[in-house]
TORPATI-80497 format. One record per residue (C-alpha): residue in one letter; z, y, x. Coordinates in steps of 0.2 Angstrom, whole numbers. Example, Ala and Ser with C-alpha at 12.3 -4.5 7.8 and 13.67 -1.06 7.14 Angstrom:
2
@aa A | pz 39 | py -22 | px 62
@aa S | pz 36 | py -5 | px 68
% end
This chain:
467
@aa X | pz 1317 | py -323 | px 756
@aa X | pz 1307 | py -306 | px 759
@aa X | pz 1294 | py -316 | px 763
@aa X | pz 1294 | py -326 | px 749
@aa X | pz 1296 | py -311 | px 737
@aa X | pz 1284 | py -301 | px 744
@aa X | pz 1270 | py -317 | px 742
@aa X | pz 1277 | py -318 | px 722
@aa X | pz 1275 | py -298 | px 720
@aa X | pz 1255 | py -299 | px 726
@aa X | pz 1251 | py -315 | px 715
@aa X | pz 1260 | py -307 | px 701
@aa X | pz 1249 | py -290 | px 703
@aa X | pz 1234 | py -300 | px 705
@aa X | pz 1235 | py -309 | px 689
@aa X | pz 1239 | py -292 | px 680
@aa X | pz 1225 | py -287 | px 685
@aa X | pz 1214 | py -302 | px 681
@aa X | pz 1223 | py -298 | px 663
@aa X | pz 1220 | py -281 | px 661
@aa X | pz 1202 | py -284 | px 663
@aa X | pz 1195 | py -284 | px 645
@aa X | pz 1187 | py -302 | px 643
@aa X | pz 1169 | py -304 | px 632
@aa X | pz 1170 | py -303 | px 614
@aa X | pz 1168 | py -317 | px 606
@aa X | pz 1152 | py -317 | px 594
@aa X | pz 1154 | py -315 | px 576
@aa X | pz 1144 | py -333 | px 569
@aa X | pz 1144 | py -324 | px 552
@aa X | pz 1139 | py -306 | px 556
@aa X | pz 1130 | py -310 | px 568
@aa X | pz 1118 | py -320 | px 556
@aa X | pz 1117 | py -308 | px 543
@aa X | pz 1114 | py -294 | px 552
@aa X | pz 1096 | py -303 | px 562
@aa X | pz 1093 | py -308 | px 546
@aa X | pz 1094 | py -291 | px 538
@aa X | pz 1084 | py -285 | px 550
@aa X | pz 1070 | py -298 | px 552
@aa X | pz 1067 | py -299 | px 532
@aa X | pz 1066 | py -274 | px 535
@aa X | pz 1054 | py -277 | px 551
@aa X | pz 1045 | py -292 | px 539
@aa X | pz 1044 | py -282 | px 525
@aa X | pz 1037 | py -264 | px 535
@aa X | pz 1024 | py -279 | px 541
@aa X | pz 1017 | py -283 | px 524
@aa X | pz 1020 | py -268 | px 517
@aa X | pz 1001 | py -262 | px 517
@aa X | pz 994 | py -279 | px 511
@aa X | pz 993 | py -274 | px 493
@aa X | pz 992 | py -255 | px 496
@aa X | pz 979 | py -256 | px 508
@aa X | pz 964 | py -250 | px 497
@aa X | pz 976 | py -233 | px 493
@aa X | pz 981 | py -230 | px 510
@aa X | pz 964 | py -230 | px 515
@aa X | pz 958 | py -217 | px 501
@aa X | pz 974 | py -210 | px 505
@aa X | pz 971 | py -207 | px 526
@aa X | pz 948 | py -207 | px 521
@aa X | pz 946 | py -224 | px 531
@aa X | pz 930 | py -231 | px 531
@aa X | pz 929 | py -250 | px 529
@aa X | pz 925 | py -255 | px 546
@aa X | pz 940 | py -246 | px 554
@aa X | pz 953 | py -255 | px 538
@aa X | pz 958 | py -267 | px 551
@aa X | pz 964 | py -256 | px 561
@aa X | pz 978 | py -250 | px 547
@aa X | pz 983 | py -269 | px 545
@aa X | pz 983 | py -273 | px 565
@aa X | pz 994 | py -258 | px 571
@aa X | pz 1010 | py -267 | px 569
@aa X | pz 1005 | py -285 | px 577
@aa X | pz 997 | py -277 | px 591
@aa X | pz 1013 | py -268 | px 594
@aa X | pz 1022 | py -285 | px 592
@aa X | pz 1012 | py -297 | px 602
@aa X | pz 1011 | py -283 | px 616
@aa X | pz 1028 | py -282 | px 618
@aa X | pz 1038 | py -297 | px 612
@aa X | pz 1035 | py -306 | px 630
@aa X | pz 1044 | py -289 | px 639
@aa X | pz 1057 | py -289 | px 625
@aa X | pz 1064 | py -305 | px 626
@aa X | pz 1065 | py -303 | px 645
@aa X | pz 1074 | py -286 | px 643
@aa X | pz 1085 | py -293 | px 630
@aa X | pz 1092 | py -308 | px 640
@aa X | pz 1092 | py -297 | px 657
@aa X | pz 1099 | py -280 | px 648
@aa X | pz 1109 | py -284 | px 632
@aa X | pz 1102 | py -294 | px 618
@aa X | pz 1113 | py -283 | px 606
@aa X | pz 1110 | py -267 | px 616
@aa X | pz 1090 | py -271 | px 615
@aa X | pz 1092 | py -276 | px 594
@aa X | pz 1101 | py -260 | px 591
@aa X | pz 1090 | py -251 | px 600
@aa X | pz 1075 | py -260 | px 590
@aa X | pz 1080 | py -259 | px 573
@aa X | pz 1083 | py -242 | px 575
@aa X | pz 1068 | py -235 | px 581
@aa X | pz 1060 | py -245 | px 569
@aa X | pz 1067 | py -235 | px 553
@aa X | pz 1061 | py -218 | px 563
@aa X | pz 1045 | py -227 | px 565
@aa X | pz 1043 | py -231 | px 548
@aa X | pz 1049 | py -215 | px 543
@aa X | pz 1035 | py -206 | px 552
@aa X | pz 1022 | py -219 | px 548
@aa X | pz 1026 | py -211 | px 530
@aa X | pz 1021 | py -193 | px 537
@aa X | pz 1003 | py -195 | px 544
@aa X | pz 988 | py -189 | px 539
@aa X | pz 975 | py -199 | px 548
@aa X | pz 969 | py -217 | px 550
@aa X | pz 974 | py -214 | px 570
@aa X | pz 989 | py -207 | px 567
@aa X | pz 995 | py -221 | px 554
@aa X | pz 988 | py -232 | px 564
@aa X | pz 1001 | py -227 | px 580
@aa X | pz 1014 | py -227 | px 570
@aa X | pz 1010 | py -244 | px 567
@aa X | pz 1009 | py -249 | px 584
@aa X | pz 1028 | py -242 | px 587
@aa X | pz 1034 | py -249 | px 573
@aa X | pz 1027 | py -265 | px 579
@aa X | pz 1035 | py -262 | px 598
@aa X | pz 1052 | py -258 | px 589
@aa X | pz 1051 | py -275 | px 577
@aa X | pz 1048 | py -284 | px 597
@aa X | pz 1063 | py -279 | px 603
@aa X | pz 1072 | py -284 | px 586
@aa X | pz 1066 | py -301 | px 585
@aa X | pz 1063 | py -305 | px 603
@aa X | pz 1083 | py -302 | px 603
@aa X | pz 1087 | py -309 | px 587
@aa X | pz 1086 | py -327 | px 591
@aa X | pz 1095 | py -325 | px 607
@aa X | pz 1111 | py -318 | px 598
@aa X | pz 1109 | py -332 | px 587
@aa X | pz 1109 | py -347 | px 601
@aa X | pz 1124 | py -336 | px 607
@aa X | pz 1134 | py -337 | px 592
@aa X | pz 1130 | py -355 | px 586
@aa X | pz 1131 | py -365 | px 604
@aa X | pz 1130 | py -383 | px 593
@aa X | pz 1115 | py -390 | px 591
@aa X | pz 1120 | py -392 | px 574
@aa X | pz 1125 | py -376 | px 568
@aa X | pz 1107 | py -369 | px 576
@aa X | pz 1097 | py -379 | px 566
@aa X | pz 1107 | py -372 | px 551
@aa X | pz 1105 | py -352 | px 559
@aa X | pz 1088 | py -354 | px 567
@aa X | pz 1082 | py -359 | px 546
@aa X | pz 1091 | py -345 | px 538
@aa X | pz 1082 | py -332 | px 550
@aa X | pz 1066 | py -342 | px 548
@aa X | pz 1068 | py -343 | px 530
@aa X | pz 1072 | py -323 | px 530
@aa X | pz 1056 | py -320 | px 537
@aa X | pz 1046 | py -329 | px 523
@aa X | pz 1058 | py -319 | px 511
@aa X | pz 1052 | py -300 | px 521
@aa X | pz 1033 | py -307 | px 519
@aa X | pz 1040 | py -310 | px 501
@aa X | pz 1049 | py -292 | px 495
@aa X | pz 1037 | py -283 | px 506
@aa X | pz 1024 | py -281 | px 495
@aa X | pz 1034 | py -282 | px 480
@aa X | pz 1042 | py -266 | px 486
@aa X | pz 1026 | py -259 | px 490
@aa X | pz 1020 | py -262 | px 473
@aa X | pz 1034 | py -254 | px 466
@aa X | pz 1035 | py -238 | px 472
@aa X | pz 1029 | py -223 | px 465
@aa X | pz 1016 | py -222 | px 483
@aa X | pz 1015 | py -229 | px 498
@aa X | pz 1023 | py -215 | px 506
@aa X | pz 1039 | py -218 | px 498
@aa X | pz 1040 | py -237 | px 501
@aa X | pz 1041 | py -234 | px 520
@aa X | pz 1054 | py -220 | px 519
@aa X | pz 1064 | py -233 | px 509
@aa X | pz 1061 | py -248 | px 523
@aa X | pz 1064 | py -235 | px 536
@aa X | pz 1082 | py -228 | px 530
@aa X | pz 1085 | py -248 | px 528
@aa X | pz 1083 | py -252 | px 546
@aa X | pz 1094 | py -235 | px 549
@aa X | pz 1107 | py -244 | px 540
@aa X | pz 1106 | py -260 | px 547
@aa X | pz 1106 | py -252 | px 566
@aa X | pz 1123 | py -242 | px 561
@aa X | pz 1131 | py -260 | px 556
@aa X | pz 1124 | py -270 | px 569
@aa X | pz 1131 | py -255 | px 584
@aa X | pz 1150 | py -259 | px 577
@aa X | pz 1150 | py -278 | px 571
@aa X | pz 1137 | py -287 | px 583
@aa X | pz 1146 | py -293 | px 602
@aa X | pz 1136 | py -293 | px 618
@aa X | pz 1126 | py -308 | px 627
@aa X | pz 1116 | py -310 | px 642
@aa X | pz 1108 | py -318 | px 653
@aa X | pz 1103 | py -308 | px 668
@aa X | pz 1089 | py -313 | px 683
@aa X | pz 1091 | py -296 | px 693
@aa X | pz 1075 | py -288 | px 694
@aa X | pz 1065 | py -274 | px 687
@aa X | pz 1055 | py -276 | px 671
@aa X | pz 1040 | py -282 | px 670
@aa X | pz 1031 | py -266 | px 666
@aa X | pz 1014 | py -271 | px 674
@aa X | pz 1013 | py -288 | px 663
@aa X | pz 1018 | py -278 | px 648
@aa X | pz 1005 | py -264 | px 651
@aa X | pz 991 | py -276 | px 656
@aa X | pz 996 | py -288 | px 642
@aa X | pz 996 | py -274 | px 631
@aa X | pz 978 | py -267 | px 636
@aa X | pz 969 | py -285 | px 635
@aa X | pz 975 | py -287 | px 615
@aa X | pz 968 | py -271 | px 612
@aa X | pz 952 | py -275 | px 621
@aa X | pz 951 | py -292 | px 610
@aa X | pz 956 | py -283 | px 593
@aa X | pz 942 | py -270 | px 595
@aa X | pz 930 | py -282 | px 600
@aa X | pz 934 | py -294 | px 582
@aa X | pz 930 | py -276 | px 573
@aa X | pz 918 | py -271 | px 578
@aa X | pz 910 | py -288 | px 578
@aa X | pz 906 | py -286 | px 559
@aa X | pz 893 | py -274 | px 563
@aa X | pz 884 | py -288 | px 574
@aa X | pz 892 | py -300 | px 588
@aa X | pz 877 | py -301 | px 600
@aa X | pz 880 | py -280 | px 602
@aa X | pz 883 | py -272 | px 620
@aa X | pz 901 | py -266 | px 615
@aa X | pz 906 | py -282 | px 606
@aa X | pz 901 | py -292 | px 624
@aa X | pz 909 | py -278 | px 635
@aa X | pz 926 | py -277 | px 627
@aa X | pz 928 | py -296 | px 625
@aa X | pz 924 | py -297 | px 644
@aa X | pz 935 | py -282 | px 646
@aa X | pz 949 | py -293 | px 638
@aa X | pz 944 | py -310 | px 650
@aa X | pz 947 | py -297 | px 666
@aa X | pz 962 | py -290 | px 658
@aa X | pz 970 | py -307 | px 653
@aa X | pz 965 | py -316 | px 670
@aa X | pz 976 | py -298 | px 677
@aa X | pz 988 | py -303 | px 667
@aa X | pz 992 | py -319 | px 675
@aa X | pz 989 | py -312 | px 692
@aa X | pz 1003 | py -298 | px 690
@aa X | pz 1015 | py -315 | px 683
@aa X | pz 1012 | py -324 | px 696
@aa X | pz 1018 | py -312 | px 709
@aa X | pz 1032 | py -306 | px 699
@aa X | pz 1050 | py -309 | px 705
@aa X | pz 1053 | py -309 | px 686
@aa X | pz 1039 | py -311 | px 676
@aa X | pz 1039 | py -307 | px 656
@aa X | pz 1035 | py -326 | px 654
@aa X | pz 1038 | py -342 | px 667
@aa X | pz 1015 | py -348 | px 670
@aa X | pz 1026 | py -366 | px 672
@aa X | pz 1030 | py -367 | px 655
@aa X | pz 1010 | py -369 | px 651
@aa X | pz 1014 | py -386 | px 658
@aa X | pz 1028 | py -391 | px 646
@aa X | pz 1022 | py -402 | px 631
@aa X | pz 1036 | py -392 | px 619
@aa X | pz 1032 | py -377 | px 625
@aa X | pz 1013 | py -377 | px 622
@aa X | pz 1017 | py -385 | px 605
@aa X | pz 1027 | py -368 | px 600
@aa X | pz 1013 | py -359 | px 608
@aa X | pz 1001 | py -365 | px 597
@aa X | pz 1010 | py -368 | px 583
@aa X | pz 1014 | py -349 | px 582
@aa X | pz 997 | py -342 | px 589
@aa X | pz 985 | py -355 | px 574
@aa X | pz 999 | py -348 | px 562
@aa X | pz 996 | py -330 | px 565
@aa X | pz 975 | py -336 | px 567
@aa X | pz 975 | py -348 | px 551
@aa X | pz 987 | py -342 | px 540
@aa X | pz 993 | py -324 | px 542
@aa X | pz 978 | py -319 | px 544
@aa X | pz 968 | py -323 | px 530
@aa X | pz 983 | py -318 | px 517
@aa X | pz 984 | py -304 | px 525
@aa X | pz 968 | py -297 | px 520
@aa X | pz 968 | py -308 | px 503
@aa X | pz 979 | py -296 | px 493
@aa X | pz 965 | py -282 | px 495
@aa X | pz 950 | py -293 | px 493
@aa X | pz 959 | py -297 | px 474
@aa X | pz 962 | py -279 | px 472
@aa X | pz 943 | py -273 | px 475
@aa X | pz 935 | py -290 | px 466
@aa X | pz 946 | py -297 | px 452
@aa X | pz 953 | py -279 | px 449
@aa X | pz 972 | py -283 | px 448
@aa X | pz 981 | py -267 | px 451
@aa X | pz 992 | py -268 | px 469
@aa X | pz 1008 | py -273 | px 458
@aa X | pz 1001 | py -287 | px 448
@aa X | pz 994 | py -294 | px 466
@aa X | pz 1012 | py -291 | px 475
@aa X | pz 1019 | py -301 | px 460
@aa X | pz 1004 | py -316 | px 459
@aa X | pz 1008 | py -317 | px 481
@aa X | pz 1026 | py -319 | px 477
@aa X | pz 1021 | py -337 | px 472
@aa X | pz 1016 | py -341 | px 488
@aa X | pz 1030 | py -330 | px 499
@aa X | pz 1044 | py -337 | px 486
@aa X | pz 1038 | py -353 | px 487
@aa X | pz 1039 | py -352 | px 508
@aa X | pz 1056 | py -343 | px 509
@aa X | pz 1065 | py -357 | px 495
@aa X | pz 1054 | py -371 | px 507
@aa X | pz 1060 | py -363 | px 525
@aa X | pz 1079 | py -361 | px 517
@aa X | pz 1079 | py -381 | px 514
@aa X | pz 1070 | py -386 | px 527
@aa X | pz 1086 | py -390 | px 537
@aa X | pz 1090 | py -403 | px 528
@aa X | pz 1074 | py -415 | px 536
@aa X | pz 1087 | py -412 | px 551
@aa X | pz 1084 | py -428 | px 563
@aa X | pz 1074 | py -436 | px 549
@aa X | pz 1057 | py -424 | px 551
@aa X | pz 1055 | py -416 | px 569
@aa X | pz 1049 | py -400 | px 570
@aa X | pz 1032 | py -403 | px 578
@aa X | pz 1027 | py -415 | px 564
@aa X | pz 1034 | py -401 | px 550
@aa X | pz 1021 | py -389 | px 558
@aa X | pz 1009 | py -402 | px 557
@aa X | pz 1012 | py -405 | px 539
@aa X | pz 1012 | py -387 | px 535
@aa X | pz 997 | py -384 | px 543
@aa X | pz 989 | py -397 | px 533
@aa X | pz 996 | py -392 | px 515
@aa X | pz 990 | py -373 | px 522
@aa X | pz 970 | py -380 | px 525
@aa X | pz 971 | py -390 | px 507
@aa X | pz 978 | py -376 | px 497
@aa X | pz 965 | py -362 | px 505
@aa X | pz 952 | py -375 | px 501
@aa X | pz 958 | py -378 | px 481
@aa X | pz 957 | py -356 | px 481
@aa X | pz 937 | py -357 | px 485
@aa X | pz 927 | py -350 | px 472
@aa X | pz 939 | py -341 | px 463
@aa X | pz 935 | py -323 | px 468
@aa X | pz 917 | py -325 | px 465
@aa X | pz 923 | py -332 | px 445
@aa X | pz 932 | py -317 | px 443
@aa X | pz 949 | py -327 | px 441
@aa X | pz 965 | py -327 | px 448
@aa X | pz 973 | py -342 | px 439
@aa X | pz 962 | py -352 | px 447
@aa X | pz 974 | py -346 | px 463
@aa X | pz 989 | py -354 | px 457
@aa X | pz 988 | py -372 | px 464
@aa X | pz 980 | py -365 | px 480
@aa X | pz 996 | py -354 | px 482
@aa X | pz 1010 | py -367 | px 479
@aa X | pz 1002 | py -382 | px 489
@aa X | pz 999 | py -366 | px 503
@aa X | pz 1017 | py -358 | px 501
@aa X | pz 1024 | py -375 | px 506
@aa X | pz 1015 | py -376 | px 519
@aa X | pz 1020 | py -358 | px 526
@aa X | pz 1039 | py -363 | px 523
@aa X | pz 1038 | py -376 | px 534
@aa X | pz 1031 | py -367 | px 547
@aa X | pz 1042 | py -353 | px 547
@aa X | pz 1057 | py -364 | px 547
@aa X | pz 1049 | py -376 | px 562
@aa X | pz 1044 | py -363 | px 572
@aa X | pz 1059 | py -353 | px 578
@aa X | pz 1070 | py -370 | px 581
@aa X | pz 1053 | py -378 | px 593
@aa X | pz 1054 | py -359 | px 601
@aa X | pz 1073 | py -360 | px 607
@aa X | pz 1072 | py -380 | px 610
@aa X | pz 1056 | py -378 | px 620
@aa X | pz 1067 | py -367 | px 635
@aa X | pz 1083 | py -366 | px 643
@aa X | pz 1095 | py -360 | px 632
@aa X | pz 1100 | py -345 | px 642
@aa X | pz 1082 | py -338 | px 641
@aa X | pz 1082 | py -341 | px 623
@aa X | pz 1075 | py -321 | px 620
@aa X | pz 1062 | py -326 | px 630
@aa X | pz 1056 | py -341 | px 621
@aa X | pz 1058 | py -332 | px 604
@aa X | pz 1046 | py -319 | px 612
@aa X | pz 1033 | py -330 | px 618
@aa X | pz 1032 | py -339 | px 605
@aa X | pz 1030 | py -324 | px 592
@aa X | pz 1020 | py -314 | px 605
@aa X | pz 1006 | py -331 | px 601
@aa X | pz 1011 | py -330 | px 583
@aa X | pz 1005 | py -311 | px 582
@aa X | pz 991 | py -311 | px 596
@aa X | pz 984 | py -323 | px 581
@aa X | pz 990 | py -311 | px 569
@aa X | pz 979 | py -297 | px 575
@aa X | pz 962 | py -310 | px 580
@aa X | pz 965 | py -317 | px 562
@aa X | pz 967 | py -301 | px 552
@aa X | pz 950 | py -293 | px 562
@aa X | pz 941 | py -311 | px 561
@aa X | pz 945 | py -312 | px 540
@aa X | pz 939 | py -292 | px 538
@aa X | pz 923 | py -296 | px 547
@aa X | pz 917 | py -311 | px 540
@aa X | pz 924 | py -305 | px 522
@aa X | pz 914 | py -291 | px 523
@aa X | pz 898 | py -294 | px 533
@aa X | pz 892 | py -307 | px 521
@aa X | pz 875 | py -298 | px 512
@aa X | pz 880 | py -309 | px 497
@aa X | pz 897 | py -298 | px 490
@aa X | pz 915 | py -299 | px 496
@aa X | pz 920 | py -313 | px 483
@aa X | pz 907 | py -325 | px 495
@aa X | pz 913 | py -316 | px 511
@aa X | pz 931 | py -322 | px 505
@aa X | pz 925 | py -341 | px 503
@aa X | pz 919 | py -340 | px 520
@aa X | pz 935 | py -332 | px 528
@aa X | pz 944 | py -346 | px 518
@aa X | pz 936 | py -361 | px 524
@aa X | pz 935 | py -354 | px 544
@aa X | pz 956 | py -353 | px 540
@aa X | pz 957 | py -371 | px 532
@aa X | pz 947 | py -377 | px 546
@aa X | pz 959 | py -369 | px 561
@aa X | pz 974 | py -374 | px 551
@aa X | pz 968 | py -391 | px 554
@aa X | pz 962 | py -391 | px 572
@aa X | pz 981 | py -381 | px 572
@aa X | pz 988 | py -400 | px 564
@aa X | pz 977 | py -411 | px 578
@aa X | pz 987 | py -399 | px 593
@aa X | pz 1002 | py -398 | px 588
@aa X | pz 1002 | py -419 | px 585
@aa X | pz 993 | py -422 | px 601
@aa X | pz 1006 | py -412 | px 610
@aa X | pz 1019 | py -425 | px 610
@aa X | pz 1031 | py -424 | px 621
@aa X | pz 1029 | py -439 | px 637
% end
């Protein structure tokens, strides 16, 4: 009986203690959608924000023309040299530790970038503001696959956050355009991110999915160096590709990326698995999101201005004509879910790619004729197109890994999508404005080189079919 007792006591005390131990949270679906929303639309909108206030800015910090890329390129360089490392620390770490810790230092970030004084300094701002929006949307789409574990309510979470980002690239310059200078729009944008920080530390739950390890600070600092190498070497390419420095820096960025893989390679846990290379889906996100950032965000990245300093349309009037086209993507990516098990998503970037290379080609001309309704068709057929990119993307980028490295798949897939970003923005200033003939025939040459990698971007993505 004492026996007996004594056996019940342990097993009771054992199970107390089982109990006491405070069990996971469980995720808030709702919240938890909001709140990456939120926050993607704040870090997509601090993105756009200098597209139609680049000319001021530049007056504003004394920038010369050649070193304008450098204003635009700040935060996608940030971005695509540190999503990789994000998404790794956010499945390893805490994807809502690493979020938090994003979209906060993103509103400081902005705040600051409202405080410089110089084209270097805005442009390091920029760069931070880019490493913050990493850890942000590197961990974004992790707490999502956490919260909605059916594959039916991720398709309908992974196309609100993709049509979120179409409606930051929409209200960014809109809110730009709006404000009194572009000093205050970034202090607005930064005390937003503040705010959605505070809500995101009490509602969001914790989610993980650890390797054990140490960061992958060599990858990320090599990674980091080679995009830098690559973006200088496109800028300075407008003053003449066959140059010294143009050749140095792009064999600077060969040596650098073949380090890169290297350091992976030898990594116990490297910011992203070399094996995925060989996975059909994989690749297919990869380059669905690096021709996007080439093709498409790019060249409108750079358009805004080129109306700006050839039509004359003041910064508001242009934020207002590119709503057309960043309207029409955020109501496409919204609906987009519907084409669920009808359209898969490597056929909608195909489709989008294809409406993006025939609206660019419909624009051509219309700088030089002094017109902007002459836009207008160009930027519906071309807004469709982006919608279905933006909502294909980010549910090919969590169905092309496991689902427990979810963060790291978001981050490779965006880290392509901005590595394309900062080639595509340098590419379109240089052959905008190396042409002897004027900036409204340098435009039609930077929109025919984007309608032509939006449809080599078509023939991958199709010809990566899975086996």
């Amino acid at each position: 009986m004492t026996r007996f007792s004594e056996r019940t006591l342990s097993e009771a005390l054992s199970e107390t203690k089982v109990s006491a131990a405070p069990a996971p949270a469980p995720p808030r679906p709702s919240a938890t959608l909001a709140l990456t929303s939120a926050a993607t639309a704040v870090a997509l909108m601090t993105y756009t924000a200098p597209m139609v206030t680049l000319p001021d800015v530049a007056a504003d910090l004394h920038t010369p023309l050649s070193a304008q890329a450098w204003l635009l390129n700040g935060t996608p360089l940030g971005l695509a040299a540190l999503l990789l490392v994000a998404g790794s620390l956010a499945d390893d770490y805490g994807r809502r530790r690493i979020f938090v810790a994003g979209t906060l230092a993103l509103g400081l970030t902005t705040a600051l970038g409202a405080l410089t004084s110089s084209t270097w300094l805005f442009t390091l701002a920029r760069i931070a503001q880019g490493a913050a929006s990493a850890a942000l949307l590197a961990s974004s789409l992790g707490l999502i696959v956490h919260a909605f574990p059916s594959p039916r309510g991720r398709l309908h979470a992974t196309g609100v956050w993709g049509a979120f980002v179409s409606g930051g690239i929409a209200v960014g310059p809109l809110l730009s355009g709006a404000m009194p200078n572009w000093r205050v729009s970034y202090g607005v944008l930064g005390a937003a991110a503040v705010l959605v920080a505070a809500l995101s530390a009490r509602l969001l739950t914790e989610s993980r999915a650890p390797r054990g390890g140490r960061p992958d600070l060599a990858g990320a600092v090599t990674f980091g160096l080679a995009l830098v190498a690559l973006v200088a070497a496109l800028t300075l390419g407008r003053d003449g590709w066959l140059r010294a420095p143009v050749g140095l820096l792009l064999l600077a960025f060969v040596v650098l990326l073949a380090g890169f893989a290297a350091v992976e390679r030898r990594s116990a846990t490297p910011m992203i698995d070399l094996g995925l290379l060989r996975h059909r889906r994989f690749l297919a996100s990869s380059s669905g999101g690096l021709f996007t950032g080439l093709a498409v965000i790019g060249l409108f990245s750079f358009l805004p201005a080129l109306l700006q300093q050839t039509v004359g349309l003041s910064a508001m009037d242009t934020a207002w004509l590119f709503l057309l086209w960043s309207g029409l993507s955020f109501a496409v990516a919204l609906q987009v879910r519907r084409l669920a098990g009808r359209v898969p998503p490597r056929w909608q970037l195909a489709i989008g790619f294809l409406l993006h290379a025939a609206g660019v080609l419909t624009m051509l001309g219309s700088l030089d004729a002094g017109s902007w309704v002459r836009l207008l068709p160009g930027l519906v057929v071309a807004g469709i197109g982006s919608g279905l990119l933006n909502a294909a993307l980010p549910l090919l980028a969590v169905e092309s890994v496991p689902a427990a490295r979810a963060a790291m798949g978001s981050g490779a897939q965006q880290t392509f999508r901005y590595i394309g970003s900062c080639a595509g923005v340098a590419l379109t200033i240089a052959l905008a404005t190396s042409s002897g003939s004027g900036l409204a025939h340098g435009a039609d040459i930077a929109m025919l080189v984007s309608a032509a990698l939006a449809l080599v971007a078509a023939a991958s993505v199709v010809a990566l079919r899975e086996q």
